[in-house]
N, C-alpha and C positions, 0 to 999 in steps of 0.2 A: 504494500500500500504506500509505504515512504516513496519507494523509490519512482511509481507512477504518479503521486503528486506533487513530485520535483520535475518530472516530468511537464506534467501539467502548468507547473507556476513556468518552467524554461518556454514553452509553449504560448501564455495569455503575454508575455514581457519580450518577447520576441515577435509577436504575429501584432503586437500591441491592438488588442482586439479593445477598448472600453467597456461595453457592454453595463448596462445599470446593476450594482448589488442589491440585491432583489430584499426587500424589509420580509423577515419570515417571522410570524406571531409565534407560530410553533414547531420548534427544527424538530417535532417529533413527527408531526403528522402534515409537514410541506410535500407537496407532491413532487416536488427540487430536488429535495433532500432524501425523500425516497425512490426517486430514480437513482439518485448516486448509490445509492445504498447497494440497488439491485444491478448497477453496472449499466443503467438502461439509456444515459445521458444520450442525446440524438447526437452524433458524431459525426453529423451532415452539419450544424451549428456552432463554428467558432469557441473555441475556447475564450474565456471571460472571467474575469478577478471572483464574482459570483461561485463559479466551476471549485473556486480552490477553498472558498470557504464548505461546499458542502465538502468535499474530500477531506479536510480535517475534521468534521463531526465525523465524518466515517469512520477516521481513524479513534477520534474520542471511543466512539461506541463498541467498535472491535479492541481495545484495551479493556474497557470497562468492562465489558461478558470476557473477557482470560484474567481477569481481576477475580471476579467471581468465581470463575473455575478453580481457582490456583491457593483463596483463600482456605487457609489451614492444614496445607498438601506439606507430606512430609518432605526431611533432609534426605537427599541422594548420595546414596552411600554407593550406589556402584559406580566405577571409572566411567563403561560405557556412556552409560548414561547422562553425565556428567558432562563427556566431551558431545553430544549431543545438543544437550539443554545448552551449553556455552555455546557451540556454534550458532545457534538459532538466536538467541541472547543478540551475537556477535554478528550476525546479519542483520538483526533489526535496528542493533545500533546502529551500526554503517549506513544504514539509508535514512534514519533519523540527521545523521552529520550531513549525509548529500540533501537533502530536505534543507535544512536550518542554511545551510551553507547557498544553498539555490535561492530561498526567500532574502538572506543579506544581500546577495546580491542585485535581485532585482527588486528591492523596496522602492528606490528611487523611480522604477519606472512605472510599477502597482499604480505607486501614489500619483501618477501622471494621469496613467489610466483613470482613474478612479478615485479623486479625493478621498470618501470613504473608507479605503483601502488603508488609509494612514491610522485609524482605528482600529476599522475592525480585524484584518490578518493579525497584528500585536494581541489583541486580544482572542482569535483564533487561538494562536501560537501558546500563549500563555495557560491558556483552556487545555491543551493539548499536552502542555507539558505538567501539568500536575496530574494529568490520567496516566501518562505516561512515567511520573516519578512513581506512583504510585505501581505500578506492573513489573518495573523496573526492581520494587524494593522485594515483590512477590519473588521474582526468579531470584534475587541475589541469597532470600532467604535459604531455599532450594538447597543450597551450598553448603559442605561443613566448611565451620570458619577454620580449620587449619589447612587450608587448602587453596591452592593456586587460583584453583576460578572464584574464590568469596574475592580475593583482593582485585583479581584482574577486571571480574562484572564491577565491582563499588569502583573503581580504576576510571572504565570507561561511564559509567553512571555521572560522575562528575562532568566527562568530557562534553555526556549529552547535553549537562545543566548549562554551561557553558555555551553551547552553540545555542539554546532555545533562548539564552540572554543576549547571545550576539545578535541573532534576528529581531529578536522584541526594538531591541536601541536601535538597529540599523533604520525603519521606521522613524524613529525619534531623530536620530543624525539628519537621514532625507529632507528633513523640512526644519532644522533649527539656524539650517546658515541662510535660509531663504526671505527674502522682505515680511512674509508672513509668518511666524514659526506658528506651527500649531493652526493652522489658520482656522482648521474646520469646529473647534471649539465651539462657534456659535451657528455651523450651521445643523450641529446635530439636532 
C-alpha cells in the first residue's frame, strides 16, 4: 500500500492534475473512500491530491484491523519465524520511508495544486503515523528483547518517526518563506 501511494503522490505532482479535495462528512461511508478501499478508483480519471488522501485512510484502516489482530499475540520464540515477521516489519518500513520521503518532496507542488493540501496531507500524515506507531509497537512487541530484531525493529521505528516529521514540516517549510505563510488559515 506504501509503496503505491508514493506512487500515486509521484503521479498527482508530476501530471500536476489540481483536481478539488473533495469535503467528506464521513470517511467511513464516502462512496470516494470506499472505492479506494475496494481498488475501484476509475483509472480512466486523473490522479488528484483528493486520490492521496483517501489512500492514506486506506492505509489508516489496514493498520488499524492488524492492530487488532496482533493485540495480545504472543513472543516469537522460533528463528524462522522471526526472520519472517522482521522481513515483512522491514518491507513495510521501507515503503513507509519511500512514502514520507515522496510527500517531502512534492509538498511544494500539492500545495500549488491545491491550497488545501497545505492542511490537510500534514494532517493525513500525522493521522497515519500514530496508527502506524501504534502497529509498529504490536510487531516490535513480537520480539524477545534479547534479541537482534527487538533493537533492529525499535532501530528502524524511530527512522519511521523521523521521516513522518520530515513530511508533516516539509508542508510547513513550503509556504513559511512565501509573502503568505500559512495563508489558508482563514480560508478554512
Amino acid at each position: 500500500m506504501a509503496f503505491d501511494l508514493k506512487d500515486l503522490v509521484n503521479v498527482v505532482a508530476t501530471k500536476r492534475n489540481p483536481g478539488p479535495f473533495q469535503v467528506i462528512k464521513s470517511q467511513y461511508l464516502s462512496s470516494v473512500y470506499l472505492l479506494s478501499v475496494t481498488g475501484k478508483r476509475n483509472a480512466n480519471q486523473p490522479a488528484r491530491p483528493q486520490d492521496i488522501l483517501d489512500e492514506f485512510n486506506d492505509i489508516s484502516e489496514s493498520c488499524l484491523s492488524n492492530i487488532s489482530v496482533m493485540i495480545r499475540s504472543s513472543v516469537v520464540t522460533e528463528q524462522g519465524n522471526q526472520q519472517l515477521i522482521y522481513e515483512a516489519y522491514s518491507n513495510f518500513v521501507q515503503g513507509l520511508f519511500e512514502l514520507m520521503d515522496s510527500v517531502t518532496e512534492h509538498a511544494p507542488v500539492l500545495i500549488v495544486l491545491d491550497k488545501q493540501a497545505e492542511f490537510r496531507i500534514p494532517a493525513a500524515v500525522r493521522e497515519v503515523a500514530g496508527v502506524v506507531d501504534a502497529l509498529l509497537y504490536q510487531v516490535i512487541a513480537v520480539f524477545p528483547v534479547n534479541t537482534s530484531y527487538a533493537s533492529q525493529t525499535a532501530n528502524q521505528k524511530s527512522q519511521v518517526d523521523t521521516h513522518f516529521r520530515q513530511a508533516v514540516h516539509s508542508f510547513h517549510l513550503a509556504t513559511a518563506n512565501t509573502g503568505s505563510p500559512y495563508s489558508n488559515t482563514t480560508a478554512l
